[in-house]
N, C-alpha and C positions, 0 to 999 in steps of 0.2 A: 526771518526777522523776529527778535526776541518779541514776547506781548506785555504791553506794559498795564497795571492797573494802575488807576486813581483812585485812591479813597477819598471819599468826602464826609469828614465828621460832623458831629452833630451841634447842639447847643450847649455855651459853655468851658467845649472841649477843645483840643488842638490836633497837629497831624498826629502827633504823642499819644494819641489813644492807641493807634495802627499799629503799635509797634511790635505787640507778638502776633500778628497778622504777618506785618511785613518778612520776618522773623524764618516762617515757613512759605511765603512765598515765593521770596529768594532764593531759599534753599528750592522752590523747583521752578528755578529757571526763569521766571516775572522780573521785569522791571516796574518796580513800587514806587510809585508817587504820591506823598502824604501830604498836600499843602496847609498850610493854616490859614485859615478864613479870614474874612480885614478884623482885625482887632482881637482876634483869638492866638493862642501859642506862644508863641515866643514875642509876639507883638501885646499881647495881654493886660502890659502895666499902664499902657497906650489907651486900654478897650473903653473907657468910659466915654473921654474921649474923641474917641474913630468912630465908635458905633452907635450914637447915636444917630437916629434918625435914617440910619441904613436897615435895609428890611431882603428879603428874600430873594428881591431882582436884583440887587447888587452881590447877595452870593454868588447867584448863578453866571451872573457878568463874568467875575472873577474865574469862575470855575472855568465858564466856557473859553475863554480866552487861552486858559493854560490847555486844557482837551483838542481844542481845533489846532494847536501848534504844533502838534502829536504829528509823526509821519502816516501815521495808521490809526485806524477807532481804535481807542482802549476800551478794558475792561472797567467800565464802572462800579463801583464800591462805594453803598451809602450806608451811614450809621443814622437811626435817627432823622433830625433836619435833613443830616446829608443827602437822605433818601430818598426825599421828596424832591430836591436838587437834582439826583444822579436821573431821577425818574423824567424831569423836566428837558432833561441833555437827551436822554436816550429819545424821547419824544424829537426833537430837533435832530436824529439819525445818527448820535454822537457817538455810539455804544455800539460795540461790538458782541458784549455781553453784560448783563445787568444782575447784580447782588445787593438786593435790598435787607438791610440787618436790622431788625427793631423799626422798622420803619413809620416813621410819625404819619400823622394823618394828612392824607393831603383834601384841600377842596371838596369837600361832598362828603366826607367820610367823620360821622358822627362822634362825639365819644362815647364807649358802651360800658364803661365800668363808673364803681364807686370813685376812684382813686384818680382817674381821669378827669370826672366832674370835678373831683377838689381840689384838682390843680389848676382850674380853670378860672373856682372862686377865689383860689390864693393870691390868682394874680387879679382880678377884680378887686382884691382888699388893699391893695396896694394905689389906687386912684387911676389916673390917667398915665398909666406904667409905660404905651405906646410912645410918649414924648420922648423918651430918655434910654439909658440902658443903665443896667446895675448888677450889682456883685450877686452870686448866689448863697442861700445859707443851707450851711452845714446839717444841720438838724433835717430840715426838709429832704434835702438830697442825701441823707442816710435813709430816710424812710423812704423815697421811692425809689430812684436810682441805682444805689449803691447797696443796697438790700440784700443781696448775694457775696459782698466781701466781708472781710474781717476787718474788727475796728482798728488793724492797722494799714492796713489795704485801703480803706474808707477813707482815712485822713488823705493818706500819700494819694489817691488821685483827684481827690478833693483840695487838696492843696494846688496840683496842677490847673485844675479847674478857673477860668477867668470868666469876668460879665458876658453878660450877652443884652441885645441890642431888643428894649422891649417892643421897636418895630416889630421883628421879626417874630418874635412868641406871639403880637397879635395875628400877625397874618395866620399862623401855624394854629391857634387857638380859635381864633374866633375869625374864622373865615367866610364864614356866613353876613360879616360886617364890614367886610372887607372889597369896596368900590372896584380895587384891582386886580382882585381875584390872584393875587400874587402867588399862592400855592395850589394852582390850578396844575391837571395835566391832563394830556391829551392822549389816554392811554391808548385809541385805536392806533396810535402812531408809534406806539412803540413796538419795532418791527425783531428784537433780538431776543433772543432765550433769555429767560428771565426766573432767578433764583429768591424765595424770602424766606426766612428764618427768623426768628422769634421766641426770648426766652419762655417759659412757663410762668415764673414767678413777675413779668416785666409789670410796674405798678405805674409807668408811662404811657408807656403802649399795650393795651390788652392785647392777649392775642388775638379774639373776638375784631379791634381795629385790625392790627396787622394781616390779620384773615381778610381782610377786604380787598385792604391791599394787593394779596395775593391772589383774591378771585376774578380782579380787573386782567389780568392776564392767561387763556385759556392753557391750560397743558402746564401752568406755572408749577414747577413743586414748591409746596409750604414746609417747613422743616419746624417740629415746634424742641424745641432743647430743656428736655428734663433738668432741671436743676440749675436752670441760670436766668438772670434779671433783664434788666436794661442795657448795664455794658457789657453786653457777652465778650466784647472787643477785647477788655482788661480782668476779665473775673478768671478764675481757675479754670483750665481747659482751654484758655481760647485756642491754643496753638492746634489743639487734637479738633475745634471747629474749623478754623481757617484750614487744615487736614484735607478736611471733608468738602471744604467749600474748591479746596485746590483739584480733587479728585472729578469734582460735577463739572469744573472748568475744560475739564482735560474729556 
């Protein structure tokens, strides 16, 4: 039986990030499943909204619902959010194999850069962000994000780009405040081989976080990718990553 992955994007983004992912998965033999998250993608114009006052357990709702309808565990595939999600399914025995890309911090896992702390206070300056969701600004997400494209590459997936639900960025951010512990995982229970990668330049996710991420898992390979940001998903290369990612799967 063919194996299928699921990507699970991150914030902001849609299944459209995947797509030179998908691109070379297909080409060896994967069935790709890219969904868009509630109020992400092609539902986007909708997100302000849908997403309000939806937080992290209504992603994984979503996710999980489409995972377990699966004839067999897939392969999960997180960018980001998504990775904290995919991490959460794999925990629930959902995963057959697990690809954590850039992977946000989950529960317990500090932030250890400049850049991190700043995005932490950006959304602080913003007041009680958590009530509402809102559109992202360009400026910001060229300086930390998008960092690795070109300023026409920058616009075109910045334009792609929809709100995101400032539930969710509390849970993700400020978890330590967070009663529900909604980006919690239970890493002894994830029982499947498990891959992390993370670019050099990522001014979201240090690699120093993403390092932790990847130490919660014994025998886990870290992959650090000279010359790429945040979306390694959509920056130059990705196809020759997902490559690499297709070959560890095999």
């Amino acid at each position: 039986m063919t194996e299928t992955i699921v990507m699970v994007h991150g914030a902001n983004c849609g299944g459209w990030c995947f797509d030179p992912f998908q691109t070379v998965f297909s080409a060896r033999g994967y069935k790709c499943l890219a969904p868009d998250l509630i109020g992400h993608g092609a539902d986007k114009a909708n997100g302000i909204e849908k997403l309000t006052g939806v937080g992290i357990a209504h992603y994984r709702a979503q996710m999980r619902g489409i995972v377990a309808a699966l004839p067999k565990k897939p392969i999960l595939l997180g960018h980001s959010m998504g990775a904290v999600i995919a991490q959460q399914l794999a925990a629930e025995g959902l995963a057959a194999r697990l690809v954590l890309v850039s992977p946000a911090a989950r529960a317990g896992i500090l932030p250890s850069s400049d850049p991190e702390k700043q995005l932490g206070r950006d959304l602080m300056s913003l007041g009680p962000f958590w009530t509402k969701a809102f559109d992202p600004n360009f400026e910001i997400a060229c300086a930390i994000s998008l960092n690795r494209l070109s300023p026409e590459k920058q616009r075109q997936v910045f334009d792609a780009f929809g709100p995101e639900s400032g539930q969710a960025l509390f849970e993700l951010f400020f978890w330590m405040l967070d009663s529900m512990a909604a980006t919690a995982v239970d890493t002894g229970a994830v029982q499947c081989p498990v891959l992390t990668l993370s670019g050099a330049d990522d001014r979201v996710v240090s690699l120093a976080t993403a390092r932790a991420t990847a130490n919660s898992y014994p025998r886990s390979p870290f992959w650090v990718l000279k010359d790429h940001a945040h979306m390694v998903v959509v920056e130059d290369g990705a196809e020759e990553i997902a490559g690499r990612i297709a070959d560890w799967l095999s």
